[in-house]
OpenMM code with the backbone's topology and positions (N, CA, C; nanometers):
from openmm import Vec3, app, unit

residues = "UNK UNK UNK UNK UNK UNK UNK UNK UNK UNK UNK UNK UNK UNK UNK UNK UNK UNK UNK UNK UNK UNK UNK UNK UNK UNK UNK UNK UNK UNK UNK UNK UNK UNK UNK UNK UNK UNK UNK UNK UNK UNK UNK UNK UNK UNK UNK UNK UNK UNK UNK UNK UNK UNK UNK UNK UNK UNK UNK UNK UNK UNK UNK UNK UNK UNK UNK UNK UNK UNK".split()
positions = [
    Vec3(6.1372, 14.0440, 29.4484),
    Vec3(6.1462, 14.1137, 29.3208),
    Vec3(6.2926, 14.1445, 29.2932),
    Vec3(6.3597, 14.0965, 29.1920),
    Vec3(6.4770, 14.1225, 29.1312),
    Vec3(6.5099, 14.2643, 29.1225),
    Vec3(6.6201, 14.3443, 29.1107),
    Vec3(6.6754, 14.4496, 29.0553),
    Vec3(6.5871, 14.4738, 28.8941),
    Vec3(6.5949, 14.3919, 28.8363),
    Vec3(6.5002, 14.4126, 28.6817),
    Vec3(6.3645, 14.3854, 28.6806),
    Vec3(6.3267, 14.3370, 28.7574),
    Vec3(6.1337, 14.3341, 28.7857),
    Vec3(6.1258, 14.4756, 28.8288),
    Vec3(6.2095, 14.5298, 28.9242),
    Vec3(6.2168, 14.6721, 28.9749),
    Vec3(6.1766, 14.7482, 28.8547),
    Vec3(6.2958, 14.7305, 28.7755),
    Vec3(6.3633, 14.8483, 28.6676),
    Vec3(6.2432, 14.8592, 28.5914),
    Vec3(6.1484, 14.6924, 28.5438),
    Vec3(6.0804, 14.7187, 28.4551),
    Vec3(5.9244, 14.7922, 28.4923),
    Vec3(5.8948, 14.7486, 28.6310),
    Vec3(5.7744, 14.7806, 28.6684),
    Vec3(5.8017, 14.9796, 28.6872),
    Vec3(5.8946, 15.0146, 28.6655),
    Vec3(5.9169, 15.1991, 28.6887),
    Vec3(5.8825, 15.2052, 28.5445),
    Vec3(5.9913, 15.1605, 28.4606),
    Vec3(5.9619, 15.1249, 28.3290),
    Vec3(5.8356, 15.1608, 28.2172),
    Vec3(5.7261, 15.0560, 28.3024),
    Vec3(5.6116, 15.0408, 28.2575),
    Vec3(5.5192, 15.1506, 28.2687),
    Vec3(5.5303, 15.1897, 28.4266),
    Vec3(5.4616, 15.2878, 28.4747),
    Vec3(5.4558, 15.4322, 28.4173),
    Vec3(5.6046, 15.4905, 28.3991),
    Vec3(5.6456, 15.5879, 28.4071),
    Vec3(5.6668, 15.6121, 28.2141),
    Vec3(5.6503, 15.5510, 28.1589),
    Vec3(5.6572, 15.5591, 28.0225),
    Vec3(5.5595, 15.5602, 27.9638),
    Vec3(5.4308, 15.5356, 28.0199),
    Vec3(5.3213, 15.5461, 28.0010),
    Vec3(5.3015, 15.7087, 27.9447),
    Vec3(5.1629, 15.7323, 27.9047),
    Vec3(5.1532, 15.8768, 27.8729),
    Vec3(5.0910, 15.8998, 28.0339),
    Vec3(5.0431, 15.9262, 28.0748),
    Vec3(5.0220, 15.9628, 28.2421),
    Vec3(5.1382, 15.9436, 28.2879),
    Vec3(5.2356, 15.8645, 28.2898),
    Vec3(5.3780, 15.8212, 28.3579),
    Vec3(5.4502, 15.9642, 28.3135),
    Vec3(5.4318, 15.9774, 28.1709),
    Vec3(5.5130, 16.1020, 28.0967),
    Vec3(5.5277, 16.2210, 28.1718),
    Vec3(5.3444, 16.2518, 28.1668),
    Vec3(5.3041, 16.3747, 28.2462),
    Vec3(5.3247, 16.3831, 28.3767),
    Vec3(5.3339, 16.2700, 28.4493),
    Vec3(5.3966, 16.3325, 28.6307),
    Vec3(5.5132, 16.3107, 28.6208),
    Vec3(5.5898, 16.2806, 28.5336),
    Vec3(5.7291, 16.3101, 28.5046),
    Vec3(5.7865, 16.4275, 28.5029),
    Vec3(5.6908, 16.4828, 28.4183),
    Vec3(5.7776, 16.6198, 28.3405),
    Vec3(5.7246, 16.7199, 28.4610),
    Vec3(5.5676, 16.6789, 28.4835),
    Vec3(5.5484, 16.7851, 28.6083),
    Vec3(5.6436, 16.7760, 28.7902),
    Vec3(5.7206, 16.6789, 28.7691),
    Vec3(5.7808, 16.6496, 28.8647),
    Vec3(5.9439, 16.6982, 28.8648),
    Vec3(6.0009, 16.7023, 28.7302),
    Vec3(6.0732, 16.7432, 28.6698),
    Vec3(6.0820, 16.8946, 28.6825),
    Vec3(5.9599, 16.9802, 28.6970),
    Vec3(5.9460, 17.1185, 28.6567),
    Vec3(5.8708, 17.1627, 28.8509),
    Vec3(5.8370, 17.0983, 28.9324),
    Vec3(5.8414, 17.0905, 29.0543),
    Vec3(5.9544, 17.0485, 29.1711),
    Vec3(6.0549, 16.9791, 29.1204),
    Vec3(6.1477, 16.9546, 29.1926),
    Vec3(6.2769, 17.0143, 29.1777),
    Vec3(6.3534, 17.0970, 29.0663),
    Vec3(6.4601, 17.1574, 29.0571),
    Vec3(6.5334, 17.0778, 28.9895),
    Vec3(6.4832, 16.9996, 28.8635),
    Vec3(6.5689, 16.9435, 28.7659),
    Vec3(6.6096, 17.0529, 28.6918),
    Vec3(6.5380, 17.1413, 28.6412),
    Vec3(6.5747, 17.2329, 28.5404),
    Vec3(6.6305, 17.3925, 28.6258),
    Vec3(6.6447, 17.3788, 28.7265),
    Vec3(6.6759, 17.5008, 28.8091),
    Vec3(6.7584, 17.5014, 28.9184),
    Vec3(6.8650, 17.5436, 28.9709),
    Vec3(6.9063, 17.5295, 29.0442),
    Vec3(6.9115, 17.5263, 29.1766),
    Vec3(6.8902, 17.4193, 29.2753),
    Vec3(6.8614, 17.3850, 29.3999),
    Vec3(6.9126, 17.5094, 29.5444),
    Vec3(6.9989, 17.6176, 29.4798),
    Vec3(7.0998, 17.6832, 29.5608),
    Vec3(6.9796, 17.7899, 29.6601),
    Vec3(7.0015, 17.8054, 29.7395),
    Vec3(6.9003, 17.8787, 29.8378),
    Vec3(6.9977, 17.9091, 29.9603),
    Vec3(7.0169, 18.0800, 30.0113),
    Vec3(7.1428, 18.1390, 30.1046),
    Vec3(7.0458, 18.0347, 30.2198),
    Vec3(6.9724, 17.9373, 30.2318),
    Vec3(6.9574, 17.8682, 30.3862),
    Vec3(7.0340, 17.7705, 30.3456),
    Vec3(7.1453, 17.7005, 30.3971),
    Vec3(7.1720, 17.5940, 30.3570),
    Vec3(7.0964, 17.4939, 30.3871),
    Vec3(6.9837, 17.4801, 30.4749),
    Vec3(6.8863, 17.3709, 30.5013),
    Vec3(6.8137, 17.3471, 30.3714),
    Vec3(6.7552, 17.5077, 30.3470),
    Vec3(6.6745, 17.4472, 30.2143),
    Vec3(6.7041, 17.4130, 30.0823),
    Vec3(6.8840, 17.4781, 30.0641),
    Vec3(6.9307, 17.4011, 29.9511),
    Vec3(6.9301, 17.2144, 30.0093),
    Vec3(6.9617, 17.1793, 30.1028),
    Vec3(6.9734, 17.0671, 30.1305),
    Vec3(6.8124, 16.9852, 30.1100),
    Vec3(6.7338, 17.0436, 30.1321),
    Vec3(6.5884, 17.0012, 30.1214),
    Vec3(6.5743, 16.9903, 29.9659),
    Vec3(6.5489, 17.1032, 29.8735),
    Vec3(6.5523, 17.1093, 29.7312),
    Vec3(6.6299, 17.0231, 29.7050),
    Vec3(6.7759, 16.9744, 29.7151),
    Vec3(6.8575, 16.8976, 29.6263),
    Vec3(6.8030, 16.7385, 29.6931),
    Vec3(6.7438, 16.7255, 29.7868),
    Vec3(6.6884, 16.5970, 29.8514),
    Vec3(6.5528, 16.5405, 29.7363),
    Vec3(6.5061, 16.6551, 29.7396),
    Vec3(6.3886, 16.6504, 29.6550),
    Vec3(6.4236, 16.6781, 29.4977),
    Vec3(6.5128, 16.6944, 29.4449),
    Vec3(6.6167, 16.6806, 29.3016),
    Vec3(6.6331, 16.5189, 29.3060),
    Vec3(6.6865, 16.4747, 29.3964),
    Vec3(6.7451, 16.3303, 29.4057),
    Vec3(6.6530, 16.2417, 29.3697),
    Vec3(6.5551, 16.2035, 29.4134),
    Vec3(6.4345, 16.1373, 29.3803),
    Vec3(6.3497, 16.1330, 29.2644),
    Vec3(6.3639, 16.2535, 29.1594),
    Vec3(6.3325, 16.2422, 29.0463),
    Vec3(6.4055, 16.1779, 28.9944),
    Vec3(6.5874, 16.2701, 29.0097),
    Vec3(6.7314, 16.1666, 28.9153),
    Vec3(6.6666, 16.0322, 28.9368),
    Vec3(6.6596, 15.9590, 29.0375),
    Vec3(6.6567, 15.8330, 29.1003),
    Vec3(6.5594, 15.7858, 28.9925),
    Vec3(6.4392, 15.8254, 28.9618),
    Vec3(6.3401, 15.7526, 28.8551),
    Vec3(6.3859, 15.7937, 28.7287),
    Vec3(6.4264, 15.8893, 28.6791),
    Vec3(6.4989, 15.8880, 28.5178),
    Vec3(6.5859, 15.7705, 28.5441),
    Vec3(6.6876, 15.7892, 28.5961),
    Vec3(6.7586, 15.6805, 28.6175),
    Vec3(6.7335, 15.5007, 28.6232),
    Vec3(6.6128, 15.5116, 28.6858),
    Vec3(6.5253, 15.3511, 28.6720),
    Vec3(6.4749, 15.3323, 28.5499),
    Vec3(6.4276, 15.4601, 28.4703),
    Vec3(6.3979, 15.4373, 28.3253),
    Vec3(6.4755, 15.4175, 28.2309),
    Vec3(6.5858, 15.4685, 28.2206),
    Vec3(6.6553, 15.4631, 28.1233),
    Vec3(6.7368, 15.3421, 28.0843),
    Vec3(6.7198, 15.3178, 27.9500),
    Vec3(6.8041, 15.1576, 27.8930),
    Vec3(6.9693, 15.1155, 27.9246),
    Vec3(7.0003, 15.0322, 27.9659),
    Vec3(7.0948, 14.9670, 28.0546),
    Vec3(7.1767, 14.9058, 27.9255),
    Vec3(7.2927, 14.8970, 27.8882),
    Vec3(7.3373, 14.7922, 27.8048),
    Vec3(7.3663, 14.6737, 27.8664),
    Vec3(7.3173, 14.5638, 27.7951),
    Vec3(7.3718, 14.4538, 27.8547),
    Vec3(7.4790, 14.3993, 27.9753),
    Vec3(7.5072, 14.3265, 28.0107),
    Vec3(7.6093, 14.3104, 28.1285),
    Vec3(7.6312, 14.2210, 28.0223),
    Vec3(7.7558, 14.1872, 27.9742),
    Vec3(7.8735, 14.1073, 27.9356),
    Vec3(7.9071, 13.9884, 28.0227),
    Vec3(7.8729, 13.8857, 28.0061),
    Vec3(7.9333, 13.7241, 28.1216),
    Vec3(8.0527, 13.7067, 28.0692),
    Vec3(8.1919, 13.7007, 28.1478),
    Vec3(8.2957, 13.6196, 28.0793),
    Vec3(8.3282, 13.5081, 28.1275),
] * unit.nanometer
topology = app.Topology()
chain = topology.addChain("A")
for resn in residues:
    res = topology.addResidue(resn, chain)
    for name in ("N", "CA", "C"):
        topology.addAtom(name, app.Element.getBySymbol(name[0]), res)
């Protein structure tokens, strides 16, 4: 599977209306909208681990501009 079979099969999934909803609930469970900071530094390190993995799928969703060949 290519880098863009990747991109599109998150794509597909996750844009869906069910895709939407464990989005946003994942979004509002993982510390996108809140800050990861916790006086353990383990569990800020845990929270921002678990931050990363959402970024990681917005990130697979979102539209790419072209790559330019010269």
């Amino acid at each position: 599977m290519t880098p863009e079979d990747l991109r599109s099969a998150y794509k597909f999934i996750l844009e869906s209306n069910d895709g939407e909803v464990i989005m946003e609930d994942l979004e509002l469970r993982f510390h996108i909208h809140a800050p990861v900071f916790s006086n353990d530094p383990h569990e800020t390190a845990f929270r921002d681990g678990q931050r990363s993995v959402v970024l990681f799928m917005q990130n697979m969703i979102k539209d790419r501009p072209p790559i330019k060949e010269e």
